[in-house]
Backbone as ProteinMPNN parsed JSONL, in Angstrom:
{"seq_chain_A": "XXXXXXXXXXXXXXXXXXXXXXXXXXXXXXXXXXXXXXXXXXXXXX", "coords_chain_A": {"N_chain_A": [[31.448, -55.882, -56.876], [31.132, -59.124, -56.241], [32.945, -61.681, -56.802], [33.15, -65.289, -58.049], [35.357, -67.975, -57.489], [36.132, -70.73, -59.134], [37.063, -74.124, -58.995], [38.447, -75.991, -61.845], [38.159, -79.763, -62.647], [40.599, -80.16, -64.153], [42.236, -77.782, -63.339], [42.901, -78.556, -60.864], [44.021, -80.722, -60.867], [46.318, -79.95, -62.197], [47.111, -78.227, -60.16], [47.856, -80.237, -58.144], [49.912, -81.574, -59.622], [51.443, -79.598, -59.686], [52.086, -79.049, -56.861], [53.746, -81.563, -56.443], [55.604, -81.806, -58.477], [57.614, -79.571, -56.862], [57.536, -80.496, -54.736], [59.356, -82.561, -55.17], [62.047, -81.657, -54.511], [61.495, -79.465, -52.299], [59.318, -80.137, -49.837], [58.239, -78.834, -47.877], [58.409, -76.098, -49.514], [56.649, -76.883, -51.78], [54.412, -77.143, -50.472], [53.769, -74.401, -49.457], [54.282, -72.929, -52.275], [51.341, -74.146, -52.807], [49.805, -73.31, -51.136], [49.638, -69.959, -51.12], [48.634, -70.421, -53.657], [45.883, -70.895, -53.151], [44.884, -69.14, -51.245], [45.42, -66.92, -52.528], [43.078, -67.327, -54.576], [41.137, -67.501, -52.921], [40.91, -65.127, -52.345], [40.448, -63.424, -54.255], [37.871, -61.591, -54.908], [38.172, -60.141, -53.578]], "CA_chain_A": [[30.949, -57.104, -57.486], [31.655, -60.608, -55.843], [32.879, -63.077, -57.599], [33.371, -66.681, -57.204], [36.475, -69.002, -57.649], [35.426, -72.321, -59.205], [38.228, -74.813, -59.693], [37.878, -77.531, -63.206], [38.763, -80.742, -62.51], [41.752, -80.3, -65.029], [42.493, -77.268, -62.601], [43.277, -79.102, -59.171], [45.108, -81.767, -61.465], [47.218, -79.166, -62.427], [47.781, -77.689, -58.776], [48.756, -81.395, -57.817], [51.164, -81.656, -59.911], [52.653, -78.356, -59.23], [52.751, -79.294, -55.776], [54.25, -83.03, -56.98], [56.908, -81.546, -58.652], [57.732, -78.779, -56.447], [58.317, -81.749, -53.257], [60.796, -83.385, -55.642], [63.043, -80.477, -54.099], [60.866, -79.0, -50.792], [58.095, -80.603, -49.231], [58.042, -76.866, -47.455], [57.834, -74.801, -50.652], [55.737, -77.155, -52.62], [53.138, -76.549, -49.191], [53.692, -72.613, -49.128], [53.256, -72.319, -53.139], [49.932, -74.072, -53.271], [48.668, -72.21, -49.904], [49.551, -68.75, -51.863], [47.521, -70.097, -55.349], [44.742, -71.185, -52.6], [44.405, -67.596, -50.505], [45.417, -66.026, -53.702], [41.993, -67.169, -55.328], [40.039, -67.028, -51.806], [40.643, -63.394, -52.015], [40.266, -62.603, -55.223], [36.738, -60.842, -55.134], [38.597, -58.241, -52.806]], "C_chain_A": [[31.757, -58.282, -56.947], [32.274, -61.672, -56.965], [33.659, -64.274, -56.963], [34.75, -67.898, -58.344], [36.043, -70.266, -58.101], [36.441, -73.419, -59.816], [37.686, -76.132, -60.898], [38.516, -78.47, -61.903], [40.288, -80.656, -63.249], [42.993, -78.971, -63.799], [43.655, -77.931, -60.865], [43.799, -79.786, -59.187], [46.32, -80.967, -61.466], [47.815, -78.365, -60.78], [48.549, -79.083, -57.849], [49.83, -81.714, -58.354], [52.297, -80.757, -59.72], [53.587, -78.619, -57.758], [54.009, -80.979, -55.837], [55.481, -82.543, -57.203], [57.869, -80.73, -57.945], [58.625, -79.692, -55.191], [59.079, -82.083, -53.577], [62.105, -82.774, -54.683], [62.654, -80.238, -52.642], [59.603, -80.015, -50.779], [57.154, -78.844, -48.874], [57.549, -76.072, -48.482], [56.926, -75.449, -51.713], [54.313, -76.778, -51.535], [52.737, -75.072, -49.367], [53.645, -72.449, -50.643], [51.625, -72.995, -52.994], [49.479, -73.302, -51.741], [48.591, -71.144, -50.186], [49.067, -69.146, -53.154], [46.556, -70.022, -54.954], [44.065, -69.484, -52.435], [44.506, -66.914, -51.567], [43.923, -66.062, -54.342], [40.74, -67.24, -53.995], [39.551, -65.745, -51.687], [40.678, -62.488, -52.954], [39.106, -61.442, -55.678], [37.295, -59.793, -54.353], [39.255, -57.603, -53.438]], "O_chain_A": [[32.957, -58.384, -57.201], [31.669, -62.275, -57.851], [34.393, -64.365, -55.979], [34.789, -68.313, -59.503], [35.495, -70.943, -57.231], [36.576, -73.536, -61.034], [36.772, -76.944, -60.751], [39.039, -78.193, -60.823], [41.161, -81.267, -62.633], [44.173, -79.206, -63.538], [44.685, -77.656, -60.248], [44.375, -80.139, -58.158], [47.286, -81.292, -60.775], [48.993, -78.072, -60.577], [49.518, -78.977, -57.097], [50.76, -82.144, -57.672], [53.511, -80.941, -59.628], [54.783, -78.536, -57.478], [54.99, -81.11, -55.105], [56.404, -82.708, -56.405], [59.04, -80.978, -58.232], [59.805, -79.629, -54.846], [59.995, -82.196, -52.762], [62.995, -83.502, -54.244], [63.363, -80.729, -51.765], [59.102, -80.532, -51.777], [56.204, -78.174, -49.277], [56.487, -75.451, -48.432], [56.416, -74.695, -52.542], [53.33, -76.17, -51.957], [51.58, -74.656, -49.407], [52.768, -71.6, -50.806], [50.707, -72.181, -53.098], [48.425, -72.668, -51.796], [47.542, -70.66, -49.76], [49.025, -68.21, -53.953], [45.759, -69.359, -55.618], [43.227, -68.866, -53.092], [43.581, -66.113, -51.708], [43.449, -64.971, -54.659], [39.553, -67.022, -54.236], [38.5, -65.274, -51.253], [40.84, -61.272, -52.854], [39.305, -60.593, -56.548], [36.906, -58.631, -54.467], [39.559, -56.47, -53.065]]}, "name": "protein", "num_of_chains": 1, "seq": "XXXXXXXXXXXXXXXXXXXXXXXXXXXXXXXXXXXXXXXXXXXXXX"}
């Protein structure tokens, strides 16, 4: 069974800020967590 990823708006707020706060510190690791929440929910139907 496929299923499909559908981000809220309140969602992608919330991944901006993760990354927001995350740069305070890295630029680098605020990049590399949201690219592992991204592929994480790209590849969730597998």
């Amino acid at each position: 069974m496929d299923y499909t990823v559908r981000w809220s708006p309140e969602a992608t707020e919330d991944l901006e800020s993760i990354a927001k706060y995350i740069s305070r510190d890295s630029d680098y690791y605020a990049q590399a967590v949201v690219s592992k929440i991204l592929d994480t929910s790209r590849t969730i139907s597998e």
